[in-house]
Structures are given as C-alpha cells and as structure tokens.
C-alpha positions as CSV (number, residue, x, y, z in Angstrom):
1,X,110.9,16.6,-16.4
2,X,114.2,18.5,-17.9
3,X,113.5,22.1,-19.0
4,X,115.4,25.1,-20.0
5,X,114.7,28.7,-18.7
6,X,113.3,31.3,-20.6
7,X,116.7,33.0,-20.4
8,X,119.1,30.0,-22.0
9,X,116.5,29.9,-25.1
10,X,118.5,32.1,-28.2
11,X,116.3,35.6,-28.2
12,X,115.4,34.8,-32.1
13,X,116.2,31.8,-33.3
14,X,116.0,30.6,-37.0
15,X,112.4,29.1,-37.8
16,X,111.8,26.5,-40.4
17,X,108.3,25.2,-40.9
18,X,107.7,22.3,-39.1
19,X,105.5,20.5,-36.8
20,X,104.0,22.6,-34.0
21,X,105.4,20.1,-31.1
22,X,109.1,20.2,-33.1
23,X,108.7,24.5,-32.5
24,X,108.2,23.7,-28.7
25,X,110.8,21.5,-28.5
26,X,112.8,23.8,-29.7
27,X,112.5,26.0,-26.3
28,X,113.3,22.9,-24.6
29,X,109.6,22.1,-23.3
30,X,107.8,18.5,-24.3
31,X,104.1,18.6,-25.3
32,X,102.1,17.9,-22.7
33,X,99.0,20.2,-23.1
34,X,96.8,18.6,-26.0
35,X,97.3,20.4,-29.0
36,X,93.6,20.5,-30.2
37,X,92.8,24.2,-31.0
38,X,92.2,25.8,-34.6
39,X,92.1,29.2,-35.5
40,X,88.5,30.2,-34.5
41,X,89.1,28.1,-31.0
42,X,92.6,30.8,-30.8
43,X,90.5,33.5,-32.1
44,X,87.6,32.4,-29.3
45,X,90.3,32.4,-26.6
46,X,91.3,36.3,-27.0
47,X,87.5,37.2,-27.9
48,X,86.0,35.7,-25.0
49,X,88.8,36.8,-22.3
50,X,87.7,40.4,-23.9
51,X,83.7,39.7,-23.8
52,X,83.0,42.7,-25.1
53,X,79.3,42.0,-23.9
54,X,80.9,40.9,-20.4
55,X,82.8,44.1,-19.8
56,X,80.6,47.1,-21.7
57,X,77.4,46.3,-19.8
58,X,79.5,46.1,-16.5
59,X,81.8,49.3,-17.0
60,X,78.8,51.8,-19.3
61,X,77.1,53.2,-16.5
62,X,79.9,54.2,-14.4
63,X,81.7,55.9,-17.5
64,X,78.5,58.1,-18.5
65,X,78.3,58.4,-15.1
66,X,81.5,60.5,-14.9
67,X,82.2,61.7,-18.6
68,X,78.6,61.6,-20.0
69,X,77.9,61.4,-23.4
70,X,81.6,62.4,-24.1
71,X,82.9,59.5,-22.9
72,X,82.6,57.5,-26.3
73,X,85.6,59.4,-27.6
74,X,88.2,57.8,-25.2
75,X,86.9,54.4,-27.1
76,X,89.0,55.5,-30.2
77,X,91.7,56.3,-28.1
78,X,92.2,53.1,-26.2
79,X,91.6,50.9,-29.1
80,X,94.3,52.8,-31.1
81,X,96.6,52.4,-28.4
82,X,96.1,48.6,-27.8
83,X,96.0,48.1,-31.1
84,X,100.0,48.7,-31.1
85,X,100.0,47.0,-28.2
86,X,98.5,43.5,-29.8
87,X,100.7,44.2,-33.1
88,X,104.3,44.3,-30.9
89,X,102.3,40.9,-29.5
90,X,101.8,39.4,-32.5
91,X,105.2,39.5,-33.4
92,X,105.9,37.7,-30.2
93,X,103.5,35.2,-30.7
94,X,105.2,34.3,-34.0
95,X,108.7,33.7,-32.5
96,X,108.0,32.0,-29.3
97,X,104.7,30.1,-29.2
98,X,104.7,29.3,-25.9
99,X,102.3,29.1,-22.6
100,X,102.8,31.9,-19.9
101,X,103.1,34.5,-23.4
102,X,103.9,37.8,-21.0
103,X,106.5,35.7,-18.4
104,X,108.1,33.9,-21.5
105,X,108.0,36.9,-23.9
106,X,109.4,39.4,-20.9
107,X,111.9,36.8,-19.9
108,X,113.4,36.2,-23.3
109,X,113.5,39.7,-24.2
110,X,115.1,40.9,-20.8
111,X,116.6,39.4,-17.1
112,X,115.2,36.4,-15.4
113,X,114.2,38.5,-12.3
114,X,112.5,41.3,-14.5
115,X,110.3,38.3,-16.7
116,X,109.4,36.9,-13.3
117,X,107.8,40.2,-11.7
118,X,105.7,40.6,-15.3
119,X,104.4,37.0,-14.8
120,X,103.6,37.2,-11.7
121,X,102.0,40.7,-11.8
122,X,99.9,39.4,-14.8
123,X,99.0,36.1,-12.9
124,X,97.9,38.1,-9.7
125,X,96.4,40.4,-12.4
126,X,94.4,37.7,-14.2
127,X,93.0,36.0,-11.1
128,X,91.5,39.7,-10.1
129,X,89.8,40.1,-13.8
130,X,88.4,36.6,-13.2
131,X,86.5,37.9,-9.8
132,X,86.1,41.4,-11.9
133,X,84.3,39.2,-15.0
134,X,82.1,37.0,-12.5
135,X,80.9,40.0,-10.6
136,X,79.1,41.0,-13.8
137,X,76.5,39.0,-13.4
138,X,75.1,41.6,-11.4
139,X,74.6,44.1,-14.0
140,X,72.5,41.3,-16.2
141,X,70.6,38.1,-14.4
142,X,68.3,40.7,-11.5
143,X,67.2,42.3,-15.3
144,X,66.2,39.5,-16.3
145,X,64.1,37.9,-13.6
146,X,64.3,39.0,-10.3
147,X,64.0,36.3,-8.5
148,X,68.0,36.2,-9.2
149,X,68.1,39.0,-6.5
150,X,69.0,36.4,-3.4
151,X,70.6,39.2,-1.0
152,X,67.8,42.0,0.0
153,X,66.1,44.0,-2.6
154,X,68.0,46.8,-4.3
155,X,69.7,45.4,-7.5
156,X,71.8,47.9,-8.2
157,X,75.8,46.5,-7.8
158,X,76.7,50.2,-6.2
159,X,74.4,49.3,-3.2
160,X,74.9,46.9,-0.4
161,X,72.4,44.5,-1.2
162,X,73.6,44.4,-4.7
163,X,77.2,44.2,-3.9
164,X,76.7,41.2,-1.6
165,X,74.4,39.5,-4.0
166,X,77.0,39.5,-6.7
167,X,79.7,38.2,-4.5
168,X,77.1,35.2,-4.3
169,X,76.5,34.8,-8.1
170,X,80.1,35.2,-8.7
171,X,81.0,32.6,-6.3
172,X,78.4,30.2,-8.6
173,X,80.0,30.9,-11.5
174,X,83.3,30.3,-10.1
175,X,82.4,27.1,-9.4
176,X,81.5,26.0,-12.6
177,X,84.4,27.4,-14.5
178,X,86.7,25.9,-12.0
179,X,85.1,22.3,-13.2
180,X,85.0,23.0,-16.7
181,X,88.6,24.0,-16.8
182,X,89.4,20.3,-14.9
183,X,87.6,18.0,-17.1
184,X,89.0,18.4,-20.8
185,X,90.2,21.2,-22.9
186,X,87.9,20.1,-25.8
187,X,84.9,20.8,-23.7
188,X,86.4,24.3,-22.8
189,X,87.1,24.6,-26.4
190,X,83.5,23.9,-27.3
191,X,82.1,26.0,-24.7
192,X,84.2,28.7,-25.6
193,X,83.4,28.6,-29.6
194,X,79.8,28.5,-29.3
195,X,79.6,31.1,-26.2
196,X,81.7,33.4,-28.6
197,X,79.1,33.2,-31.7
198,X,76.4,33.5,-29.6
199,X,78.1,36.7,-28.4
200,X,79.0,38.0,-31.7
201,X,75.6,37.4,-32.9
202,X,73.9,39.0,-30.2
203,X,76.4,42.4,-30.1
204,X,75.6,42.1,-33.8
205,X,71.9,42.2,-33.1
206,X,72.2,44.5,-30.3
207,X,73.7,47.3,-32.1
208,X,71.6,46.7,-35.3
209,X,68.8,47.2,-33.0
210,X,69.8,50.2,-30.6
211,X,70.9,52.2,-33.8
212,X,67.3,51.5,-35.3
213,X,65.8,53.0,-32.1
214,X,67.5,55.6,-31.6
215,X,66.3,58.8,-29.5
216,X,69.0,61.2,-31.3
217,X,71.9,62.1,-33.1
218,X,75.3,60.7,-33.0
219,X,76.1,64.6,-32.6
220,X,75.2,63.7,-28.6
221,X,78.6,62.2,-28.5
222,X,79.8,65.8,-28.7
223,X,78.2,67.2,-25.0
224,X,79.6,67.5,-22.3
225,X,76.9,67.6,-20.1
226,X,77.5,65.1,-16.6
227,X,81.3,66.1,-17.8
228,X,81.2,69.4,-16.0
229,X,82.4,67.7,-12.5
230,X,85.6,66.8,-13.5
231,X,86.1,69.0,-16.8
232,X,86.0,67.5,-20.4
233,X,89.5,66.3,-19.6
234,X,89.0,64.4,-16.3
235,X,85.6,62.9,-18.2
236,X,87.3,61.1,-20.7
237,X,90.7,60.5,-18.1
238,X,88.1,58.3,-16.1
239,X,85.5,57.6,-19.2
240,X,88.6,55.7,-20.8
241,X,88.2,52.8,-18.0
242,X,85.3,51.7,-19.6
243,X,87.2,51.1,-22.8
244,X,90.5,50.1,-21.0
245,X,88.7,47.6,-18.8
246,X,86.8,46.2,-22.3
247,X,90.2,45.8,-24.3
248,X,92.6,43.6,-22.3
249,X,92.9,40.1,-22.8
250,X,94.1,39.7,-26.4
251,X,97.1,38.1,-25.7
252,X,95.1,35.2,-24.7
253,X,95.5,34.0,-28.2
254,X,99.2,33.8,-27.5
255,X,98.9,32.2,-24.4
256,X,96.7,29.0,-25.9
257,X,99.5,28.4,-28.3
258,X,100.8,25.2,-26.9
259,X,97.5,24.1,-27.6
260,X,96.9,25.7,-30.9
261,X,97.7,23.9,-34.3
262,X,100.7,25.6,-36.3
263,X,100.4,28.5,-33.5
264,X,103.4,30.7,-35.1
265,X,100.9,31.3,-37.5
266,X,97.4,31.6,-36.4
267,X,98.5,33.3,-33.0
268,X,99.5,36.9,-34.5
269,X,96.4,36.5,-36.3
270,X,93.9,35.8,-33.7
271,X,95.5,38.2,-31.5
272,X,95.0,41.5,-34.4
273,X,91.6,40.3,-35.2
274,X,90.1,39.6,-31.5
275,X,90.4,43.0,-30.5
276,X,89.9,44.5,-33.7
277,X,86.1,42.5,-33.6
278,X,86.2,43.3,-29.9
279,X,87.0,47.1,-30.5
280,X,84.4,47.9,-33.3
281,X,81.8,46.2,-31.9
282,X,82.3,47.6,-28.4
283,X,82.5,50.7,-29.8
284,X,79.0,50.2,-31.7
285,X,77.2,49.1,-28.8
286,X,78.0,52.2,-26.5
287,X,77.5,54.6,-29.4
288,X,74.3,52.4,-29.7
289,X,73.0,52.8,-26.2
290,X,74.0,56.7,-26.0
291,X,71.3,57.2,-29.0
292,X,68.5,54.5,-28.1
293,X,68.4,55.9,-24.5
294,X,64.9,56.7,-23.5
295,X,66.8,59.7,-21.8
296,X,69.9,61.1,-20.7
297,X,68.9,63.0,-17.3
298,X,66.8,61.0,-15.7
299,X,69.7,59.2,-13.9
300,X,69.2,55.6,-14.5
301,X,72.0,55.2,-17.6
302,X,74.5,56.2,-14.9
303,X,73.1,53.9,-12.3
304,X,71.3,51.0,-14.3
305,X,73.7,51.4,-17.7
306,X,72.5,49.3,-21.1
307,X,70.5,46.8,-19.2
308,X,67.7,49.4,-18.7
309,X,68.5,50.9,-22.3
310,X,67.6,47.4,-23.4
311,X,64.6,46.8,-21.6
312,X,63.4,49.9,-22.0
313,X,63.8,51.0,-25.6
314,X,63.7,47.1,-26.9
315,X,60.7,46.0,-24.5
316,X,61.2,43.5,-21.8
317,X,60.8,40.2,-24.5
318,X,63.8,41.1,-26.8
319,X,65.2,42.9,-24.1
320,X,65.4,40.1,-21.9
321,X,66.2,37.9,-24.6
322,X,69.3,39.6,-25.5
323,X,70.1,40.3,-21.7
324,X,70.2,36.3,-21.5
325,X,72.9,36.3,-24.1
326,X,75.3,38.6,-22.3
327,X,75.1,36.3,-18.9
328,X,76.4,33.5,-21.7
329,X,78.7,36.2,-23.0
330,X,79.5,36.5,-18.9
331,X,80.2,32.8,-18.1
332,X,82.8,32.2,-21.1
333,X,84.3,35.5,-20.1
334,X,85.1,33.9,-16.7
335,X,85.7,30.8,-18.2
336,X,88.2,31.7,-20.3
337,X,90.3,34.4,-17.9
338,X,90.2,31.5,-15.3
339,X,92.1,29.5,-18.4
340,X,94.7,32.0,-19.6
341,X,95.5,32.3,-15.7
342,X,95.5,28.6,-15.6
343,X,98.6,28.6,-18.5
344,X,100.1,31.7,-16.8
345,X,100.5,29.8,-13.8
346,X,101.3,26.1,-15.5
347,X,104.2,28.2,-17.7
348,X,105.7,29.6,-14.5
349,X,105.4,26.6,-12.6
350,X,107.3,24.1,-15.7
351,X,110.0,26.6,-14.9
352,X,110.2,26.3,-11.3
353,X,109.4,30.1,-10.2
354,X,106.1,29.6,-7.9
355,X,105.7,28.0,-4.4
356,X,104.2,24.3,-4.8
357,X,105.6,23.8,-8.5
358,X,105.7,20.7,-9.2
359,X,101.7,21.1,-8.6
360,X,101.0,23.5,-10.2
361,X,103.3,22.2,-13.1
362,X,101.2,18.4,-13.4
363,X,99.4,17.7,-16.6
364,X,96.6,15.4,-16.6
365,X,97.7,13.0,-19.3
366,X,94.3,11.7,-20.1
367,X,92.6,15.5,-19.7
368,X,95.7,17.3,-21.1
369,X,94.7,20.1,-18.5
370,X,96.8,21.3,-15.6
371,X,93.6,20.6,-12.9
372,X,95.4,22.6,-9.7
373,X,95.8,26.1,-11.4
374,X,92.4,26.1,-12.2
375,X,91.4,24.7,-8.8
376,X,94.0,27.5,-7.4
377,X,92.9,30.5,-9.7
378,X,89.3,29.9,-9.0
379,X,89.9,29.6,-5.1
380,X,91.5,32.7,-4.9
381,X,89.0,34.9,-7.2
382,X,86.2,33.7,-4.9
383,X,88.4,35.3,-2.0
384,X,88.4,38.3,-3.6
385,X,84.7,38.3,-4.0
386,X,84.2,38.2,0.0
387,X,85.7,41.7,-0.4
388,X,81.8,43.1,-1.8
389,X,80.0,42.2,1.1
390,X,82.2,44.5,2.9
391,X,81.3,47.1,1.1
392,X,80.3,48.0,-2.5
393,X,82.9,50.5,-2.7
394,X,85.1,46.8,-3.6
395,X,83.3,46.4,-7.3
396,X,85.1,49.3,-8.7
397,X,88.2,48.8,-7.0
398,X,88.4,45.5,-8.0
399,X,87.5,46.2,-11.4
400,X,90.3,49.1,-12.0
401,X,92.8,47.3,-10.0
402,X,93.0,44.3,-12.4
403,X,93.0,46.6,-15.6
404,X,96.7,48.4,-13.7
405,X,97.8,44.9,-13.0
406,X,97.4,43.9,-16.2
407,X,98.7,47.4,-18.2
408,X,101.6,47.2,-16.0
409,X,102.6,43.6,-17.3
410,X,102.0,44.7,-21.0
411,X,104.6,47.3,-20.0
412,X,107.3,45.1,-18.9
413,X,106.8,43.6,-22.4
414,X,106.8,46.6,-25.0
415,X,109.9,48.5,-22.7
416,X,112.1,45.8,-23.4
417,X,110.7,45.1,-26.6
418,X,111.7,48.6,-27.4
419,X,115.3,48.4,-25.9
420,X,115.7,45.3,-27.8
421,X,115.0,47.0,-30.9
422,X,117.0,50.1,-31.1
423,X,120.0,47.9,-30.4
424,X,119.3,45.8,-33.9
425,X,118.4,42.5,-31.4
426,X,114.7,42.4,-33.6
427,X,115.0,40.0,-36.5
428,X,112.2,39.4,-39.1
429,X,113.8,36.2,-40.4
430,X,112.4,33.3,-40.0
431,X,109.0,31.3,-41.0
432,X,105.7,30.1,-40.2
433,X,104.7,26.2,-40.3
434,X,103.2,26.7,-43.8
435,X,106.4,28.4,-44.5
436,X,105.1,31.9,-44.7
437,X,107.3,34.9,-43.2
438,X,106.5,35.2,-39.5
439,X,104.6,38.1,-38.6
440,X,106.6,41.5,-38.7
441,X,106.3,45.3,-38.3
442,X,109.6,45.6,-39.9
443,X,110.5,49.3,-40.1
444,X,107.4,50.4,-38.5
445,X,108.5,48.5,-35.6
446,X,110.3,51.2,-33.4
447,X,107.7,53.9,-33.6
448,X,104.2,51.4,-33.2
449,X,106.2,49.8,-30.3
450,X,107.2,53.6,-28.4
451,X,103.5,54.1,-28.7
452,X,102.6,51.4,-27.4
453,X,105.0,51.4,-24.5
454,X,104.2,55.1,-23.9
455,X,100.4,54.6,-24.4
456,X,100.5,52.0,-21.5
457,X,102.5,53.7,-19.1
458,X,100.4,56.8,-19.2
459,X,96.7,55.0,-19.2
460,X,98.8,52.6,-16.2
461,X,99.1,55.8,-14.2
462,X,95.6,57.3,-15.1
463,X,94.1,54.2,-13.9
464,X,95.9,53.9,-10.6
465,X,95.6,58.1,-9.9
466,X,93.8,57.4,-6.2
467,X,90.7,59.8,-7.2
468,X,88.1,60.0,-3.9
469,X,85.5,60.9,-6.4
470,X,86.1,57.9,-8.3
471,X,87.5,54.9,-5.7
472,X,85.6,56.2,-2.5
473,X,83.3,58.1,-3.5
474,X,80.8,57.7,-0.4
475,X,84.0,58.5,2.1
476,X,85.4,57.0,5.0
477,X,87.5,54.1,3.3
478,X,90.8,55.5,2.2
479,X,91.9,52.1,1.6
480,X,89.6,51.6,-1.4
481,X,91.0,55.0,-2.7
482,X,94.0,53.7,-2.6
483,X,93.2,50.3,-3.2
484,X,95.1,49.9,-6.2
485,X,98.6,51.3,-5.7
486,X,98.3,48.9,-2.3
487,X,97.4,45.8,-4.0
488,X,100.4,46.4,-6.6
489,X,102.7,47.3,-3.6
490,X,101.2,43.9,-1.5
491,X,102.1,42.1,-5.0
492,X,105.7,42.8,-5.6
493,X,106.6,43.0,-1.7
494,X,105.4,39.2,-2.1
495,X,107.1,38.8,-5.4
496,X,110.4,40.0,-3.6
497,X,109.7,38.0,-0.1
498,X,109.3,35.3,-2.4
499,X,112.2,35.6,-4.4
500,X,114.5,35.9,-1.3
501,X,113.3,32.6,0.6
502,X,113.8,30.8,-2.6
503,X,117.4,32.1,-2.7
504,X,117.9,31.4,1.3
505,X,116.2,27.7,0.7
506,X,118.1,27.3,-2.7
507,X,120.7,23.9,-2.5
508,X,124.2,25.2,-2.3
509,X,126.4,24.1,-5.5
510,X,129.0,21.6,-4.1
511,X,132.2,22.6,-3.5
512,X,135.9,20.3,-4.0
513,X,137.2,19.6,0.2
514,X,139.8,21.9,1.6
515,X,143.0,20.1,1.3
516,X,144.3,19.0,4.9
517,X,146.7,21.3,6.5
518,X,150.1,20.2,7.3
C-alpha cells in the first residue's frame, strides 16, 4: 500500500464537491475503512466518547467533595473554553477528513516529529480514558443490585474493596468492547446510536426529574461551604476536573470521518453540536443533583455522588431504573474511546510511525475494521486497571492523567494552528461535498483560537499541579502525587527512544561506488 505523509499533503488545498473517497484520495490514502456513517452515527461518535452520563456520575462526588456547591461554576468555564477548542476543530475537520484527526491535523499544520509526539500522546491518552470510562462502572451497577459487589463489601470506588472490584468490572467490559470493535463497524454503529438516545433520553429525564425534587434554590450554587479547605479559588481549580474530564472527546466526530458520508461537511457539525448537547445537559444534571439532594452535610454526596441523589430523592424503582441507563451510557462510552483509539492508532500506523505497522495498519476487507488496534487498545487499558487493586489512590490518578494527556494533544493542535494563522497560512476557500463553503471562523479565527490555545495550556497545568490533597490524599505514595507528570515524562521518553531506534534501524539510501583509485 503506497501512501503519502501527512507533511507532503498541500496545508490547504482547493476543495471541489465531490465524492467522499475522491476527498481521501486526495491525501493520497485509498478507502479501506467502510464508509457507512451518517450524521447522527458522527454525531453519536463524539457524544458517546463524552458520555456525559459516563463521566458526571464518576467525577460529581469528588468535585463537591473539594469545591462544594461552588463547584458548578467552573462548568461554564470549561465548556466556554472547549467550545473554542471544538470550533478551531471544526475547521479542521472540514479541510482534512481524515482518520488519526489530532496526528494528521498537527502534522499538516506543523513538523513531522512535532505531529508524531501529539499522536502518540493522544493515543497513549485515549487508551487511559478507556480504563478511566470502564472503571465507572463502579459508581453505578453496586447501586443497582449489590450482588454486582464481587470483591469484599464496601462499594465505595475510594476504598479497597471498591477499587479492586472495579478493576474486575472494567476488565468485563473491556472484553466486550474489544469484540464489538472486531466484528463490523455497522454493529458498532448501531450500538453506538441507540446507546446514545437512550442516554439523551435518560439525562433528559434525569434532570426534568432532579429539578422537580428539588431540596433548594439554585442560589446554593453560590456557597462556599466544603470550599473553605482550599479557598474559593483552589475549589473551583480542582472542581473544574469534573467538567474537564466530562468535555473531551469531541473530536471523535473528526476522527470517524473516513467512515462518515460527505464528512467535510457533517464533521464540523457533529463536532459543535456533541459538546454543545454534552455541555448543557452535563451542566443540568449537576445543577440538578446540587438542588434534589436530600442534604448537603451529611457526607454521602462527596463519597457516594448522584447515585445516592437518585436513589434517594427518586426512590429505589426510578432510581434504579435510571441508574441502569447510565451503565448503558457506560458501555458505549468505553466502546466508543476504545474506537477513536482504534483510528488513532490505524492513522499512525498507514503512515508507518508505530512499532508492528503493518499490523496495526491491516483492514479487514470483509469487516472494514482494523481488528489488532482494538485487540491492542483494549489489552493495554485492562493493564492499567491492575493498577486499582494496588491501591485506590490509582482511580483518580488514572482519571486526571488521561484528561492532561489528552489537553496536552489539543495543544499541539491550536499552537500551531495559531502560528499558522498569523502568518496568512489559514484559507477559507474551498467547499463541502454539497458545495457549501467549508466551515470557517474567518476573522474571528485569531482571537477564538488564542483562547483556545491559552485556555488549554493553563487547565493542562492545573490538572497536572501534583496536589497531596488531591492525588494522595491518604499519604505514603508520592508516586500517585506525582503520577501524572511521570506518566507524561514515561510517554515522550518512549516516544523519543522510539523515534531514535527507528532512525538507527532506518535502511540507508544507496549511494553511487567510489570510483577505483589509480
């Protein structure tokens, strides 16, 4: 199979409308993924990798557990500044539709080596948010019936019991998504648009009915009580994971476009709209579960989070009900992160840039899926999960370490983005395959896209700070404090190691024969 780099592809070509395999042949790539995904199967790609039911019932309890009530109001925040993030995307998505979306987008705007380290930081990234997303189980099934408690007797993921017993219902899970995303990509399609409605309906129902129990005013959003450890502004510095770990994942949308029908047009769409839907109703639900808490001192919102608002305030039959829904919500979460990893590591692969490429690179003709990232990328998460029965300490630090990862990637997008842009290298020429004008911020471009950079380089460092309090907070393991600024230095020393045996190993051009000496 011939390919062309990221790098010898013009930075922004002219687009004519056309058919969605003549666009990818126009980076030099065939079609081998099946193209078979409309715009609510794109949409349903970024949704689900954001689960807003997946990730605010994990991440609630341990942001009112440090910011209290005050923690809602680093929601706004974070959804304003990944909303600038997702609109410099969606311009992206329009001009190169293309698998691997942060390693081809960072590539084409910048150096080979740079686009390499964002693709592999977001593919090390990913395959941590798919152990992040299976843990979650956790939170939800014990709720539900405890017989789902295997491992001891204490439920709670914080403990040792609970922390080991989510390792094993993550490993379950992984299992299953690993063989979904080896069979076909219309079943993963299919699971992934009727997961996603379920979930929409039952955040839908879920705030309808938290807001039409509620305890209180919204006005509660304005104490500060359960702040007072860190200060208002250390609350909503760590309060903001909540909402930073909820809204990642949109460029999912962008990386399905190989598979998605006239993708230089649905894919800045689906991108704006997931986390938009993702953002409000997140936002909803934790508003929600701040008023229709039976209380706010008794403890158990910081420990036990919206599963006991639920059952409590609902009653264990709609409670429960609804608590089923988010383990569906759960299962396409970690479903569709395994898949976005899956492209990430198919895109990187086509191009030659991983160990065992041609592997990693093999399309199943009949399937249309590439089976050994999935069987890799599920392989590895469960790995990661061994790291809980160590101790429970790991949940968090897994949880914020793929949220860094993952900042840090959107980073090496937006910066050179933004370089490429105040030198006039930006063009909003071009068309869609309906012939409409690609997506563009035109002259909003320079300021939405310094936000954006900015924005992620500051909530990249507030995420990584190694706070005891926060990463080790029982003592004794300074490597879970640091936990995060290792695994990112273990990362790129890799990526480098890497790099330089591949340049050792690399066949040496050949040269013309010295000419004989007299």
């Amino acid at each position: 199979m011939t390919t062309t780099s990221p790098t010898d592809v013009r930075p922004d070509p002219p687009h004519s409308p056309g058919p969605a395999d003549a666009s990818l042949a126009e980076f030099g790539y065939p079609q081998e993924l099946h193209r078979s995904l409309g715009r609510y199967a794109s949409f349903a790609a970024g949704f689900s990798f954001i689960s807003v039911l997946t990730t605010v019932f994990q991440f609630f309890a341990f942001g009112y557990a440090f910011g209290g009530p005050v923690f809602f109001w680093a929601w706004p925040v974070v959804l304003a500044g990944q909303l600038m993030v997702a609109a410099c995307f969606a311009e992206l998505a329009a001009r190169y539709p293309i698998s691997g979306a942060i390693y081809q987008w960072s590539s084409r705007l910048s150096t080979p080596a740079f686009g390499w380290f964002a693709g592999w930081i977001m593919v090390i990234g990913q395959i941590v948010v798919v152990a992040a997303a299976a843990l979650a189980l956790q939170m939800v099934l014990p709720a539900i019936w405890p017989g789902f408690q295997i491992v001891g007797t204490d439920p709670a993921p914080t403990s040792p019991d609970g922390a080991a017993n989510a390792a094993l219902l993550g490993v379950v899970l992984l299992a299953l998504t690993t063989l979904v995303n080896v069979v076909d990509n219309r079943v993963m399609s299919v699971i992934n648009r009727v997961g996603v409605t379920a979930e929409i309906i039952g955040a839908v129902l879920i705030v309808v009915l938290l807001l039409t129990h509620s305890e209180r005013t919204p006005t509660i959003t304005f104490h500060t009580e359960g702040a007072a450890q860190s200060g208002l502004l250390g609350a909503l510095l760590v309060g903001s994971f909540a909402a930073a770990y909820v809204m990642i994942g949109f460029d999912s949308a962008g990386e399905m476009s190989e598979e998605t029908h006239h993708p230089r047009r649905t894919a800045p769409r689906t991108i704006l709209t997931a986390l938009g839907a993702a953002g409000l109703l997140g936002g909803l639900i934790v508003l929600g579960g701040l008023l229709a808490a039976p209380s706010l001192t008794d403890g158990r919102l910081a420990t036990d989070g919206l599963s006991y608002v639920l059952t409590s305030s609902l009653g264990d039959g709609v409670g429960k009900l609804l608590l089923a829904d988010v383990v569906v919500a759960i299962a396409v979460a970690t479903l569709a992160i395994q898949t976005s990893a899956c492209r990430m590591l198919f895109s990187m692969a086509r191009d030659g840039q991983l160990p065992f490429s041609a592997r990693l690179a093999r399309v199943n003709p009949r399937t249309g899926m590439p089976s050994a990232p999935a069987v890799v990328v599920g392989t590895l998460a469960a790995a990661l999960l061994l790291l809980n029965f160590a101790s429970p300490d790991a949940f968090l630090a897994i949880g914020t370490t793929c949220i860094v990862m993952l900042y840090l990637a959107y980073a090496m997008v937006t910066g050179p983005l933004l370089v490429r842009r105040l030198r006039g290298r930006i063009s909003s020429a071009g068309h869609d395959e309906t012939g409409a004008p690609l997506f563009s911020l035109g002259r909003w471009g320079v300021p939405v896209n310094a936000l954006a950079l900015l924005y992620g380089l500051l909530m990249t460092i507030n995420l990584a700070w190694p706070r005891a309090a926060v990463y080790d907070p029982t003592g004794g393991h300074w490597y879970f404090q640091w936990f995060t600024v290792l695994f990112l230095l273990v990362t790129v020393t890799a990526g480098l190691a890497f790099r330089a045996y591949r340049r050792r190993t690399a066949p040496t051009p050949a040269t013309a024969p010295e000419p004989a000496t007299a």
